[in-house]
C-alpha positions, 0 to 999 in steps of 0.5 A: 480485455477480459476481466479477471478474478483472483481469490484471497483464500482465508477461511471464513475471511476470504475474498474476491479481487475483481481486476477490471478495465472500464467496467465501472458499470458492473461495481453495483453488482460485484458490491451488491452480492458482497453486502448484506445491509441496506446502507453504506458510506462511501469514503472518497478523496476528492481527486477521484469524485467522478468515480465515487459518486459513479459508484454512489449510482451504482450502488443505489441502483441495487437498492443500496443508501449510501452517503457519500464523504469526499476529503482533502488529498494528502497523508495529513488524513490519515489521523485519529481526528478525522477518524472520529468525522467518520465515525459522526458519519456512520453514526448520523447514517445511521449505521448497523453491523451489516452497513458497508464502508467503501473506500475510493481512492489510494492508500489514505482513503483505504487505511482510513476508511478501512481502520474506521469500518475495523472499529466502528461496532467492533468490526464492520464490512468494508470494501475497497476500491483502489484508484491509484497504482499503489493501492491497486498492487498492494496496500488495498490487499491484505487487510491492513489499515491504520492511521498515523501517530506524528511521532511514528506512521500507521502505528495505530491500526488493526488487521480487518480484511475486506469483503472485495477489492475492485480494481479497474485499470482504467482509472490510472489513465488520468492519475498523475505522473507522480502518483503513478510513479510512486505505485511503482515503487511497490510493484518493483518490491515484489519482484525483489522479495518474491519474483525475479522473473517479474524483476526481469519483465519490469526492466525489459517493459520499463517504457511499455508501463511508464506509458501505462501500456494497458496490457503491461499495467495489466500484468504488473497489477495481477501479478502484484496482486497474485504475490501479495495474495499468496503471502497473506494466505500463510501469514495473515496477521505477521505471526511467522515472519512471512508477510513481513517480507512484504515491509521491504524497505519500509523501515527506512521509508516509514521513517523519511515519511516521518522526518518529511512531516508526511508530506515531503515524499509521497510513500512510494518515494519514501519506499524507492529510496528505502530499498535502496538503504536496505539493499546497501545495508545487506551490502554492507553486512556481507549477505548480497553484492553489489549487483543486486542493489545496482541493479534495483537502482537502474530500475528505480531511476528508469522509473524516475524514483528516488534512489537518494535521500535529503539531508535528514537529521540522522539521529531523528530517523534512528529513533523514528525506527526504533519505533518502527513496529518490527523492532523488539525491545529498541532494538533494529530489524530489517528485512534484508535482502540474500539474493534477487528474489528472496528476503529475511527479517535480521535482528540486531542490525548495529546502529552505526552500519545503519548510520553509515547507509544513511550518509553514503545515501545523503553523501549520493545526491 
């Protein structure tokens, strides 16, 4: 399969996205043009350790010393306190404004490492190197990292943007069911804000990408890429509106994370239910039929994702979205859907229609 670049046009900030398919042996090079330092640390889930010491090879094969920082799996690592261990890192290193950091692994490791290069001497390099669907379709694009408070998720973080995101499609081969499942969830936002043409193709290829059909996974990682390219070119830092779009869902997710402790779903589950609960919710408000939420459910479950929710304290969950980083004031904001394909942010979403989806969607289970 031929390789294939897609570029992330921000002034002085642009970048490359490399989507490849076993080429693991060329990463030395895409790094090396893209890093003018001597040192990098590799940050790494332990799940993915035979990638990240390949690219720990490969990039000291271009005259790159790198340390090489392998963590526990899990959401639990985005925090403040592991963070600081990475800063110890870079400090031990030791690092200068030129060092990179490059993240391997899924949005955990991408967030982390990614807000630890944003703030380590004001700003350092960082690359990403995705190995889970989610990460590879959206959070290693765009710029946003952060870490978790326990009382609200990612709410500690910063816009810093890579230097290059490298994508081999092969590394999903041996990625688990349910990780793989989960970055479905994001696939399937985007053809809901953006695209119903690609919603279509997802429905008529819903076996071909479950069997992760290499051209299918192909497709849906460009164009995942292409769409969430073309919204943080127009609004890089959320001060239009426009990328907002992009959180479809997830103020009902980031809140089901939270009340699951970060540990119950993963956020791609989170993220399938909350869509669901944001579909009935513009539903309810007049602005979509039914057909449109029914529709995004048949997905969902052809997916095997969740489309209902456990029984979550109710009043727990309202004060988790309150918090939510889109609310003004306390008060609620959404983004809602009009039709397949378009989305808009609403103000002033009343409590107790978001109450009412709530129960219909524990009531549904």
């Amino acid at each position: 399969m031929q390789p294939t670049t897609l570029r992330v046009n921000l002034g002085p900030r642009s970048y490359d996205i490399a989507i490849v398919h076993d080429a693991m042996d060329e990463i030395g090079a895409f790094i090396r043009q893209r890093s003018k330092g001597s040192s990098a640390l590799v940050v790494a889930d332990r799940n993915v350790a035979t990638a990240a010491m390949e690219i720990v090879d490969a990039i000291m094969a271009h005259g790159i010393c790198a340390r090489l920082v392998m963590l526990p799996p899990g959401e639990g690592q985005k925090a403040l306190e592991v963070a600081a261990s990475l800063f110890d890192e870079l400090i031990d290193l030791p690092a200068d404004r030129k060092t990179l950091v490059i993240a391997v692994g899924g949005g955990v490791i991408g967030d982390l490492a990614g807000f630890v290069a944003a703030t380590y001497a004001r700003g350092i390099p960082l690359l990403m190197a995705p190995t889970t669907l989610l990460a590879m379709v959206d959070s290693s694009v765009g710029g946003k990292v952060a870490v978790n408070h326990p009382k609200a998720k990612n709410m500690i973080g910063v816009f810093h943007q890579p230097v290059g995101v490298w994508i081999d499609t092969a590394l999903l081969s041996t990625l688990p069911d349910r990780e793989y499942r989960s970055g479905l969830a994001e696939v399937v936002k985007y053809g809901v804000i953006l695209d119903p043409e690609f919603f279509a193709f997802l429905e008529a290829n819903a076996g071909r990408i479950l069997e992760r059909d290499a051209e299918a996974v192909r497709h849906i990682v460009r164009r995942s890429c292409e769409l969430k390219a073309d919204v943080v070119e127009k609004d890089e830092r959320e001060e239009t509106g426009l990328r907002a779009v992009l959180n479809y869902g997830h103020t009902f997710a980031h809140a089901f994370e939270t009340a699951g402790g970060y540990g119950a779903w993963l956020h791609g589950e989170a993220v399938a239910a909350g869509m669901v609960c944001a579909s009935r919710l513009a539903e309810r408000l007049g602005m979509i039929p039914r057909e449109v939420s029914e529709r995004q459910i048949r997905l969902l479950n052809a997916f095997s994702l969740p489309t209902t929710t456990p029984t979550w304290d109710e009043q727990q969950l309202l004060t988790t979205m309150r918090a939510d980083k889109k609310s003004v004031a306390g008060k609620l904001r959404f983004i809602l859907p009009t039709r397949l394909g378009e989305v808009k942010l609403v103000d002033g979403v009343a409590e107790e229609e978001v109450v009412e989806v709530l129960r219909a969607a524990r009531q549904a289970e």
